[in-house]
TORKERO-10596 format. One line per 5 residues: for each residue x, y, z negated of C-alpha. Coordinates in steps of 0.5 Angstrom, whole numbers, padded with zeros to 4 digits. Example, Ala and Ser with C-alpha at 12.3 -4.5 7.8 and 13.67 -1.06 7.14 Angstrom:
BEGIN
0025,-0009,-0016 | 0027,-0002,-0014 $
! end
This chain:
BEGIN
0032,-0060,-0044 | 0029,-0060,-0037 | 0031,-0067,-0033 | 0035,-0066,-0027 | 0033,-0068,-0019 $
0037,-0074,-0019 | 0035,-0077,-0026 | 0028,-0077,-0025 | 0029,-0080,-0018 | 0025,-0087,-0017 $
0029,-0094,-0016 | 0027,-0094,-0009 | 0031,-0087,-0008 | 0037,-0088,-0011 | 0037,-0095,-0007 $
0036,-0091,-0001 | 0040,-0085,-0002 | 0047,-0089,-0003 | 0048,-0097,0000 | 0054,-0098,-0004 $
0060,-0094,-0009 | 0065,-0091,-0005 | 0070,-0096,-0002 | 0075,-0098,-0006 | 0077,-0107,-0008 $
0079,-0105,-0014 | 0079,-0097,-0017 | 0082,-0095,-0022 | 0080,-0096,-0029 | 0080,-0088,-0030 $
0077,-0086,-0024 | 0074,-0080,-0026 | 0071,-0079,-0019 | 0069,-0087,-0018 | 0066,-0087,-0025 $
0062,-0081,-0024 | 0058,-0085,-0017 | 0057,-0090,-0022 | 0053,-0086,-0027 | 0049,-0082,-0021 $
0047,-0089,-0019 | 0045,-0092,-0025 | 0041,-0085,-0026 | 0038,-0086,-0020 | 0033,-0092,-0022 $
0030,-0087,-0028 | 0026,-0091,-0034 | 0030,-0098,-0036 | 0025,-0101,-0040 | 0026,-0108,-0039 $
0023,-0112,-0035 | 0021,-0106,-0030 | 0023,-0103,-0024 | 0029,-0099,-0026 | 0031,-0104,-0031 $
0031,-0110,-0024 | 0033,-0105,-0020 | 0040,-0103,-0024 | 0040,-0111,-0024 | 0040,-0113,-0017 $
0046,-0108,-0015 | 0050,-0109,-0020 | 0050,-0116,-0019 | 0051,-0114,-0011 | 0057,-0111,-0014 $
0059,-0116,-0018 | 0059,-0121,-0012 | 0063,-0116,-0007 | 0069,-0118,-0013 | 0068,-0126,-0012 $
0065,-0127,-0018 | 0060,-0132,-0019 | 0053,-0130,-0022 | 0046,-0132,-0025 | 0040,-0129,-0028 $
0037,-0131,-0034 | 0030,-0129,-0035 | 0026,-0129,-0042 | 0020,-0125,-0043 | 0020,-0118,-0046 $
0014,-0115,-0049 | 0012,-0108,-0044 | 0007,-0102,-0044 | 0004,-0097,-0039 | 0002,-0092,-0043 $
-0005,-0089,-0040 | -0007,-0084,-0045 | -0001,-0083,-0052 | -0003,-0077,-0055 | -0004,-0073,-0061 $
-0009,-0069,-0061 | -0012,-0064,-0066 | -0016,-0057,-0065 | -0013,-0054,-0060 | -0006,-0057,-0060 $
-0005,-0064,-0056 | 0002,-0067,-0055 | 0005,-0073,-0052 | 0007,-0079,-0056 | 0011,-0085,-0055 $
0008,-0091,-0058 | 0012,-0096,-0062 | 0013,-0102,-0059 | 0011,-0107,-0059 | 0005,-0104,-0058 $
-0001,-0103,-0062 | -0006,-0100,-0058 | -0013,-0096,-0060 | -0017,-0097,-0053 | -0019,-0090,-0049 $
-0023,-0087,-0055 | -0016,-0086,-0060 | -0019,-0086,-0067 | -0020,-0080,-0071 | -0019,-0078,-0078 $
-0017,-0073,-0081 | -0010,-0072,-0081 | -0005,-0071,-0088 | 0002,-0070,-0090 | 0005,-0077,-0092 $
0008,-0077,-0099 | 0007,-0082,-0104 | 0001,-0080,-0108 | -0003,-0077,-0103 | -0010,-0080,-0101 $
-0009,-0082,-0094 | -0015,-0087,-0094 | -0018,-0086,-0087 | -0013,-0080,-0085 | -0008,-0081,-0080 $
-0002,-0080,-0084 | 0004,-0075,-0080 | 0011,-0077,-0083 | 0016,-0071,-0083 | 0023,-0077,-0083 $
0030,-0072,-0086 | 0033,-0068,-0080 | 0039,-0075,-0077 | 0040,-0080,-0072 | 0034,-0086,-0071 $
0035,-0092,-0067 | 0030,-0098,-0070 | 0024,-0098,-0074 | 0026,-0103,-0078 | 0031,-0097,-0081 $
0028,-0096,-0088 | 0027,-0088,-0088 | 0022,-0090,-0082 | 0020,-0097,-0085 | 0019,-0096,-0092 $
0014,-0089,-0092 | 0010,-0091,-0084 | 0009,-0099,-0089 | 0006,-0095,-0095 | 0001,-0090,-0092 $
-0001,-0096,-0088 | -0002,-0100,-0094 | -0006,-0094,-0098 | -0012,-0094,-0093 | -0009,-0089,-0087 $
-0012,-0091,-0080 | -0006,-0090,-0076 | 0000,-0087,-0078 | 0006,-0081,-0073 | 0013,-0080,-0076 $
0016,-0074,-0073 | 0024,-0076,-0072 | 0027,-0070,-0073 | 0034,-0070,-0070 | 0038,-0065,-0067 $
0036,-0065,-0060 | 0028,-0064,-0062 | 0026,-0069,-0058 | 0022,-0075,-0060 | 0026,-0081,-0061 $
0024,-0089,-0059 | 0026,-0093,-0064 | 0027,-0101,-0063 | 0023,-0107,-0065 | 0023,-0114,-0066 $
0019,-0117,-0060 | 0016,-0123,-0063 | 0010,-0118,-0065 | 0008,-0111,-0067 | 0011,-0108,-0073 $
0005,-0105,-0076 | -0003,-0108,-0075 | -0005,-0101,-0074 | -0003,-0096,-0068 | 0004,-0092,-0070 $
0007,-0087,-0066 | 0012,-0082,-0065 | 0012,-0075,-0064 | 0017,-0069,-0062 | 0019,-0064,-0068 $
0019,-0059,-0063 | 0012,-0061,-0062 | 0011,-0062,-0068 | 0009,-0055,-0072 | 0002,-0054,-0071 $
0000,-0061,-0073 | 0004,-0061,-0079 | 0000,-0054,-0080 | -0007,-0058,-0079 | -0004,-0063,-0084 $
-0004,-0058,-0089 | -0011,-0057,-0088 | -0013,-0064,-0087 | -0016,-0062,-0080 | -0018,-0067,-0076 $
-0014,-0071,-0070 | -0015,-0077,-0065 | -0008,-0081,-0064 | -0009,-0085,-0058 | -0005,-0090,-0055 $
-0009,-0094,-0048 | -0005,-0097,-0043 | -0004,-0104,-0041 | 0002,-0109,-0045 | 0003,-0116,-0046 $
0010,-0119,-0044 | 0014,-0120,-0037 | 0020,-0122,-0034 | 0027,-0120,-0036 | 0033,-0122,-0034 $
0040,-0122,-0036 | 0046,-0122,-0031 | 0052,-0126,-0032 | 0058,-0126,-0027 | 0063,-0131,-0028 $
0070,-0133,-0024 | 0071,-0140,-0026 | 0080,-0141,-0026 | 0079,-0148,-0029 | 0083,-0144,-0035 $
0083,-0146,-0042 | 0079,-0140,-0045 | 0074,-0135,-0043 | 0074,-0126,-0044 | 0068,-0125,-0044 $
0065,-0118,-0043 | 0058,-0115,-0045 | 0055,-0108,-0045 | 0047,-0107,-0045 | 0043,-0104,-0038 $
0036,-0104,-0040 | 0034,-0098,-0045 | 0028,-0094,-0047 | 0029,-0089,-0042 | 0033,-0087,-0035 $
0039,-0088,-0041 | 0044,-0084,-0037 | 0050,-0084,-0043 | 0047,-0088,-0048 | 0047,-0094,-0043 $
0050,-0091,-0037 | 0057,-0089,-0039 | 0058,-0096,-0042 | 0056,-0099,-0036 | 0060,-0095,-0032 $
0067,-0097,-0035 | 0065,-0104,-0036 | 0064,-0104,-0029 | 0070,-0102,-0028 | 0074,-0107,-0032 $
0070,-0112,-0029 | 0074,-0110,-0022 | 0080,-0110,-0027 | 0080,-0116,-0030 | 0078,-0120,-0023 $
0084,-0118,-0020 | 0089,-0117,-0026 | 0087,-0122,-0032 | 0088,-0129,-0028 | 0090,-0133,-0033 $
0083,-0134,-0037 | 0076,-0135,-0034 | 0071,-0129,-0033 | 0065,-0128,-0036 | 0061,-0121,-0035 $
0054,-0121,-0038 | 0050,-0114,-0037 | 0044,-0115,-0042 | 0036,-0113,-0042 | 0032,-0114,-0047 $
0036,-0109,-0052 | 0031,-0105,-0054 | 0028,-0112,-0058 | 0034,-0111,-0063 | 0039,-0115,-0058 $
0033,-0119,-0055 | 0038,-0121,-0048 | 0044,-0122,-0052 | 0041,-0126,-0056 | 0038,-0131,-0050 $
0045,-0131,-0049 | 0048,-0133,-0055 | 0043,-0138,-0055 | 0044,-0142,-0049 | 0050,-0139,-0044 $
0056,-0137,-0048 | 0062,-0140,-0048 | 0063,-0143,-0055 | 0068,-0139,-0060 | 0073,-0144,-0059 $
0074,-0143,-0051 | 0074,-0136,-0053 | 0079,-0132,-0052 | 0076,-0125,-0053 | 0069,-0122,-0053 $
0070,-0114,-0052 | 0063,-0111,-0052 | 0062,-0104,-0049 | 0055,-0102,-0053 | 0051,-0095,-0054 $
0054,-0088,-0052 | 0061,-0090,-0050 | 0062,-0083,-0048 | 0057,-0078,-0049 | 0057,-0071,-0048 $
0058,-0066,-0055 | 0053,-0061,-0056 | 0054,-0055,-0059 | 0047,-0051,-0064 | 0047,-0045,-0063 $
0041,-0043,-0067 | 0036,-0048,-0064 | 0039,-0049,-0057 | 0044,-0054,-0056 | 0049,-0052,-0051 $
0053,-0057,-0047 | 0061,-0057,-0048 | 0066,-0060,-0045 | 0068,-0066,-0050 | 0066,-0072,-0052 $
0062,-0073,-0057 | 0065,-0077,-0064 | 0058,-0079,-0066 | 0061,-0087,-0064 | 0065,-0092,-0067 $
0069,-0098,-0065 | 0071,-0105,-0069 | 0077,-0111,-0068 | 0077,-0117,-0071 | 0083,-0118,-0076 $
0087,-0122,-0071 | 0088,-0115,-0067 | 0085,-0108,-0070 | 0092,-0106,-0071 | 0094,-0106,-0064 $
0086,-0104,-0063 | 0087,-0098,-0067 | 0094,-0095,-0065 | 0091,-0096,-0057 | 0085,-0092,-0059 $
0088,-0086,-0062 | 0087,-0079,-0061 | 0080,-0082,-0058 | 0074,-0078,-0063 | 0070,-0084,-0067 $
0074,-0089,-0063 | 0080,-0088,-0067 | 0078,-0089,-0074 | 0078,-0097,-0071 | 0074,-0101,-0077 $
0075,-0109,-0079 | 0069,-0112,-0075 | 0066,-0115,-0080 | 0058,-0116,-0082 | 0057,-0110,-0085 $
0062,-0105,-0080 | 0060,-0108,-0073 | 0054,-0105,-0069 | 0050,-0106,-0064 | 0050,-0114,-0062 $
0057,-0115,-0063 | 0053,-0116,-0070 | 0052,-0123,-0068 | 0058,-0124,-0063 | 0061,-0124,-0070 $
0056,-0128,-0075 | 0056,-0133,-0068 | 0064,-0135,-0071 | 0067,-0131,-0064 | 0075,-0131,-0067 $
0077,-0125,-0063 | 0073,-0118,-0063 | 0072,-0111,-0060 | 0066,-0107,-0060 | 0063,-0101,-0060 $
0057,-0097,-0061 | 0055,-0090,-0062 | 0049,-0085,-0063 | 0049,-0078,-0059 | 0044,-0072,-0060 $
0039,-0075,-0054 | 0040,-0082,-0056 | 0034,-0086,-0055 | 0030,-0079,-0051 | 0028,-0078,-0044 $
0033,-0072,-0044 | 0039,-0077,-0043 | 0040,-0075,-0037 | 0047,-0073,-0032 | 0048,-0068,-0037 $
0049,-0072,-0043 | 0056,-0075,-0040 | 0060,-0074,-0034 | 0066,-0079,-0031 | 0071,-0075,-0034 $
0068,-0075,-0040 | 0068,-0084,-0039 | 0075,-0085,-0036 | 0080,-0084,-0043 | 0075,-0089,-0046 $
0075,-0094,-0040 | 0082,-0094,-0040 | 0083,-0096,-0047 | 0079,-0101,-0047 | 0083,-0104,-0041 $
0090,-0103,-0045 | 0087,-0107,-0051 | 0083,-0112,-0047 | 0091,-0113,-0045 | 0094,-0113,-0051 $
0088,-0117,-0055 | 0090,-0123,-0050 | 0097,-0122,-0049 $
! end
């Protein structure tokens, strides 16, 4: 899946291209059109790692966009872990491929390291090797996932020297997977590479061929910042709204389609819900395990008490399907179902009926520790009384493929405007 023109354009383009969405004081919720000039904008500021240009740059005109309503608004910084990669590559014989290296970062120096390359399994001699792990055909989104964690823990253990799992998922790309920030997860340099990348790397394997792994480039920790837009009505209570803005790559429906419909909401609510106070947050660190969310938590949320609702919009809100037609993925028309939704007890039921006939999101679970993802996690286990989140994965989750392709404005709308009716219905 080659990127589009528009997805690989740089902030400053995107931020020369168009000053503004088109005009409109409050658009509606399912404006398709409307939400489609979001999902370009958002793509325009290419990689959203946090901390970086993309990340900042998508910060600082949402918040123009949030003053233009009247709220209010603020950052808070935190320091991120970062890399700029110089040279992330495997290399054996003839083959040579780009990795990404898992962050944070434990980086080998220019000159890599070099052993012969061998196929995990439990039993095999892997002292001195770069063990190559083949992980089962599915979705990845973390390392600390046991089915990475476990056998990447083990060869390393055992004596290798370095460590590539090749996640093997349905879009053939190679899949970035979320950290805890405090450290690197492992001493030693691990990477992922690209199942389709990945045929004569296991074929030198078999032969325990040698390779060099490399990952050279410059980290450390930046500043990142969440933005929080409020509007104080001197109310009792507080709707709070989250949705994550920094990811891995350019993040188009994983991040962006999720952000579009939050912005949209974020219009709807100023002008509609005027008897609580507002307070909109659009988080980076997401790639730390929820790293902003939980600053947040930390240090500038309402308390559950003064909370009436906290509605959190999470990953692949609405994301493209994909059909596999012998290898290839072909885009269609629908929505991807590969997404979930959860409401606290006090209004799944009015969540669930307002949901129904959406893909992934009917199936409405009880918010609860073990149903709710992403950092409605902690929204929850923090005592928030009421609850909505969502979160999902896609088949280019987490790739730098997640392009304009992966979603559209159509595809965002029905999920936008059942958010706006259970947001509703969840206060009434």
């Amino acid at each position: 899946m080659t990127p589009s023109r528009r997805t690989v354009l740089g902030a400053s383009g995107a931020l020369a291209a168009a000053s503004a969405l088109p005009a409109s004081a409050a658009p509606a919720v399912g404006d398709a059109a409307w939400l489609q000039a979001v999902l370009e904008r958002y793509a325009g500021f290419g990689v959203k790692a946090s901390g970086g240009t993309g990340d900042n740059a998508c910060g600082a005109w949402l918040e123009g966009e949030l003053k233009k309503i009247g709220y209010r608004t603020e950052r808070q910084t935190f320091q991120a872990p970062f890399f700029d990669a110089a040279n992330v590559t495997l290399v054996s014989g003839s083959a040579r491929a780009a990795v990404i290296p898992q962050a944070p970062v434990t980086p080998t120096g220019s000159v890599g390291v070099t052993g012969p390359l061998r196929a995990y399994d439990p039993t095999a001699d892997l002292a001195g090797a770069i063990a190559l792990i083949s992980l089962p055909k599915r979705g990845w989104a973390a390392i600390a996932d046991p089915q990475v964690n476990r056998p990447v823990t083990d060869a390393l253990r055992r004596g290798a020297i370095a460590a590539v799992a090749i996640t093997n998922g349905p879009s053939g790309e190679a899949v970035a997977l979320n950290a805890r920030p405090e450290r690197p997860p492992f001493d030693k340099p691990v990477a992922i590479l690209a199942p389709k990348d990945a045929a004569p790397f296991l074929a030198a394997a078999k032969a325990a061929a040698a390779a060099t792994l490399t990952t050279a480039g410059r980290g450390g920790t930046r500043p990142a910042w969440n933005l929080i837009g409020r509007l104080d009505r001197k109310a009792e209570k507080t709707i709070i709204l989250s949705t994550p803005r920094s990811g891995w790559f350019t993040c188009v429906a994983e991040r962006g389609s999720g952000l579009a419909a939050w912005l949209a909401l974020a219009h709807w609510l100023a002008a509609d819900q005027r008897g609580y106070n507002l307070e909109l947050l659009a988080t980076s660190g997401h790639e730390y395990l929820y790293m902003g969310g939980e600053k947040y938590l930390e240090e500038k949320a309402p308390k559950p008490a003064r909370t009436r609702l906290w509605c959190h919009i999470g990953a692949s809100l609405a994301a493209r399907a994909w059909e596999d037609q012998g290898g290839v993925l072909r885009p269609l028309p629908t929505v991807d179902p590969g997404r979930g939704l959860t409401a606290t007890a006090d209004i799944l039921d009015r969540v669930k009926t307002i949901f129904h006939g959406l893909p992934g999101l009917e199936a409405t679970r009880l918010a609860d520790r073990a149903n709710a993802g992403g950092e409605l996690i902690n929204v929850i286990e923090a005592g928030y009384p009421t609850a909505i989140g969502e979160a999902g994965l896609h088949p280019y989750f987490h790739t730098r493929a997640d392009d304009l392709r992966c979603t559209s404005g159509e595809l965002v709308a029905p999920a936008a405007q059942a958010f706006r009716k259970a947001i509703a219905a969840a206060v009434a």
